[in-house]
C-alpha atoms as a printed R data frame, in Angstrom:
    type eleno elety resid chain resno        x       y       z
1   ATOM     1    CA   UNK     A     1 -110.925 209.800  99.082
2   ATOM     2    CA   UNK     A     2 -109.034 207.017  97.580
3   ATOM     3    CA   UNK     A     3 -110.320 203.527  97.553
4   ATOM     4    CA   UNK     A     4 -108.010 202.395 100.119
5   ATOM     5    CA   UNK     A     5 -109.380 204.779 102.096
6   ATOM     6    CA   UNK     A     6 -112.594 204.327 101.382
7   ATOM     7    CA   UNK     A     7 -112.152 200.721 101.831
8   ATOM     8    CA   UNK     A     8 -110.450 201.310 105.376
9   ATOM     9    CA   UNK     A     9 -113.205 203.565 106.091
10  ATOM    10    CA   UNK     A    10 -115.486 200.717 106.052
11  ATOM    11    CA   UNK     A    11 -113.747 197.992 107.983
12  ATOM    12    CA   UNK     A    12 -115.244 196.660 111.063
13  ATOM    13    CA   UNK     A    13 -112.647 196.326 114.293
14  ATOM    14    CA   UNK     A    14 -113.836 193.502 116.934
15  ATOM    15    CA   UNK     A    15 -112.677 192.907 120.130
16  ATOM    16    CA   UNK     A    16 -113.240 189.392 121.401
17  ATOM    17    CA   UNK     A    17 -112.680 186.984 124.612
18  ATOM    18    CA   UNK     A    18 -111.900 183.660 124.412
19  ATOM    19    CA   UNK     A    19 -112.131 180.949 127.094
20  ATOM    20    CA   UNK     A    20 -109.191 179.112 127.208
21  ATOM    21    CA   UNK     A    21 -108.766 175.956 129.542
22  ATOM    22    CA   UNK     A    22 -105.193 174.777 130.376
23  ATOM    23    CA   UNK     A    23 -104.003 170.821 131.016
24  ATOM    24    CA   UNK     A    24 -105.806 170.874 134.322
25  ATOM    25    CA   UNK     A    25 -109.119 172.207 132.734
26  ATOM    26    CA   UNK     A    26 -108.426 175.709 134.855
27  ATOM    27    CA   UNK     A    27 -110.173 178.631 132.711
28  ATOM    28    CA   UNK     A    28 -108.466 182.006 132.023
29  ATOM    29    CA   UNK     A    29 -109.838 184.591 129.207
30  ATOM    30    CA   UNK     A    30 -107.378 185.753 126.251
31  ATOM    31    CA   UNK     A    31 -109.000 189.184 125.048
32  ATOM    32    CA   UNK     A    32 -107.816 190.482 121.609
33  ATOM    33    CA   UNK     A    33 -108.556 192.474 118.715
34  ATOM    34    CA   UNK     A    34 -108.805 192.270 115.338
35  ATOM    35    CA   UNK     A    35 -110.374 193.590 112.185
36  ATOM    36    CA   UNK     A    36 -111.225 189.973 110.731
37  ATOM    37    CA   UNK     A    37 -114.201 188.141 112.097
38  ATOM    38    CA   UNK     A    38 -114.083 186.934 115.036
39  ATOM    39    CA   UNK     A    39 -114.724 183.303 113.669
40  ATOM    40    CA   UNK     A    40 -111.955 183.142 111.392
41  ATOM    41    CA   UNK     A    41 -109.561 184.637 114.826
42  ATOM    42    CA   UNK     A    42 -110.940 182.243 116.973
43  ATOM    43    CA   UNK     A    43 -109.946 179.398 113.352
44  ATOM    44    CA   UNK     A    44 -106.608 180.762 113.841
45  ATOM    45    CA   UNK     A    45 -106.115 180.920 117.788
46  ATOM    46    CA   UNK     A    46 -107.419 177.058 117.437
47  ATOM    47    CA   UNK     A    47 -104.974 176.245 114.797
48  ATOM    48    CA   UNK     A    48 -102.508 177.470 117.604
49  ATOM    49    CA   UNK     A    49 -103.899 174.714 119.885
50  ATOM    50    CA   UNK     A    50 -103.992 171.909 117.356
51  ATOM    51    CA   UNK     A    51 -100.099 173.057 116.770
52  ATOM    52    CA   UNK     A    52  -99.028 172.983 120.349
53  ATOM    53    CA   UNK     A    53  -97.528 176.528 118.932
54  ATOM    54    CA   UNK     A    54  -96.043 177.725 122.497
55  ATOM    55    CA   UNK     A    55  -95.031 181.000 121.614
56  ATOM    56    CA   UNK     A    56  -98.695 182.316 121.690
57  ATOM    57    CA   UNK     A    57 -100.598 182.042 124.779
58  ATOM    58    CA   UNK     A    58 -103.805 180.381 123.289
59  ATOM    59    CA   UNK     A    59 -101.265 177.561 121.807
60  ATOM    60    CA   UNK     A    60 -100.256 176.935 125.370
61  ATOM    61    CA   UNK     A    61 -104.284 175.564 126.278
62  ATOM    62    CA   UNK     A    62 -106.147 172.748 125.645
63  ATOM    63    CA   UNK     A    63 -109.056 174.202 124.730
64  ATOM    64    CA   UNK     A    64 -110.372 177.953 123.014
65  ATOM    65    CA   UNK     A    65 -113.405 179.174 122.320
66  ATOM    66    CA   UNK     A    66 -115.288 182.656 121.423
67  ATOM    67    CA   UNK     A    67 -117.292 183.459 124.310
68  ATOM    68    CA   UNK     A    68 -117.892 187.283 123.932
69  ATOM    69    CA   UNK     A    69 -116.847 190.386 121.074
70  ATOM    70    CA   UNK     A    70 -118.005 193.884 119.876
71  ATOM    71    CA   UNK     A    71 -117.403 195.677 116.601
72  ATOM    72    CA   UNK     A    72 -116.355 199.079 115.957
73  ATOM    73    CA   UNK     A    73 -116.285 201.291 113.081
74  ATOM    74    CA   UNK     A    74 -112.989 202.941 114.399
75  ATOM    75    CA   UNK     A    75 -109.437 201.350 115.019
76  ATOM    76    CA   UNK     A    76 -108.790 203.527 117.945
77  ATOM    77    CA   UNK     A    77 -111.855 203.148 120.067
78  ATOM    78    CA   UNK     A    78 -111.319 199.308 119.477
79  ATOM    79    CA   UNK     A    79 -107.534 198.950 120.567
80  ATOM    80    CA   UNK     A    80 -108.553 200.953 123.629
81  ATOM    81    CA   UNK     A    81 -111.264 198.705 124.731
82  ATOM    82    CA   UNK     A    82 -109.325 196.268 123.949
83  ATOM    83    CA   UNK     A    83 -106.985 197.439 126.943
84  ATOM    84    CA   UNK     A    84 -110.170 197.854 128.950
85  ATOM    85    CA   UNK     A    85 -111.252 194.617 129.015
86  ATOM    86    CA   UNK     A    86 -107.453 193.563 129.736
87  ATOM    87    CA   UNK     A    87 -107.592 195.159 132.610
88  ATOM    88    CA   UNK     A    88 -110.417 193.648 134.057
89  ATOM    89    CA   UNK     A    89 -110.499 190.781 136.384
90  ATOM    90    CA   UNK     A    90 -111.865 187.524 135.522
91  ATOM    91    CA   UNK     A    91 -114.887 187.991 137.815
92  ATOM    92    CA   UNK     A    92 -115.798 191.027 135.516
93  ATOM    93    CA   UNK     A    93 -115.085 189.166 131.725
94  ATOM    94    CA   UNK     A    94 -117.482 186.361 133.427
95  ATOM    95    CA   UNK     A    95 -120.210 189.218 133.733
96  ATOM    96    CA   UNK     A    96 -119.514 190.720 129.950
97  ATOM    97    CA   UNK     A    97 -119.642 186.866 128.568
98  ATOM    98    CA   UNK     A    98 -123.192 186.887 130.806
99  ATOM    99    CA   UNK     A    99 -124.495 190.349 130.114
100 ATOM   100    CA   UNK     A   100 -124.217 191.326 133.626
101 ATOM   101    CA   UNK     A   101 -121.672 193.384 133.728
102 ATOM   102    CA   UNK     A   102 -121.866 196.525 136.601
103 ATOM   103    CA   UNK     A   103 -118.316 197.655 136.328
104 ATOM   104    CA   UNK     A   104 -118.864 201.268 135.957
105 ATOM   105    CA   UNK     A   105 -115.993 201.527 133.535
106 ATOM   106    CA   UNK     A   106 -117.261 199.177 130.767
């Protein structure tokens, strides 16, 4: 094994919710993925905000903020729980955020 590999071997995939809240304070949840942490994501989905950046959905809120991610070893099982959690309804992020979750899919 190279040390690419052996370096992309090692990284650590997260997927992550954010709270967003629009103009009228309404709250949605942005669910993403990435393999940096979820701190410096969240840095850059706020820069978004600060910018007013409308061609990404987190620039069109007033507010973000990390409420909820897991890490993964493995690129795959990461992008697909990514599309999970997309698929959920609000009233199901709410119980991941919480802990509470009893969807029988997640």
């Amino acid at each position: 094994m190279d040390s690419f590999q052996a370096m992309i071997s090692k990284m650590t995939y997260y997927v992550y919710l954010l709270e967003c809240k629009n103009k009228d304070d309404k709250i949605s949840y942005y669910c993403g993925y990435t393999s940096k942490s979820p701190n410096k994501r969240l840095q850059e989905h706020q820069g978004s905000v600060k910018r007013e950046d409308k061609s990404h959905y987190t620039g069109r809120q007033k507010s973000v903020r990390l409420v909820y991610y897991e890490s993964y070893e493995d690129r795959k099982t990461a992008l697909n729980r990514e599309k999970e959690i997309k698929k959920l309804g609000s009233k199901y992020k709410i119980k991941l955020v919480e802990g509470t979750n009893d969807n029988p899919q997640t």
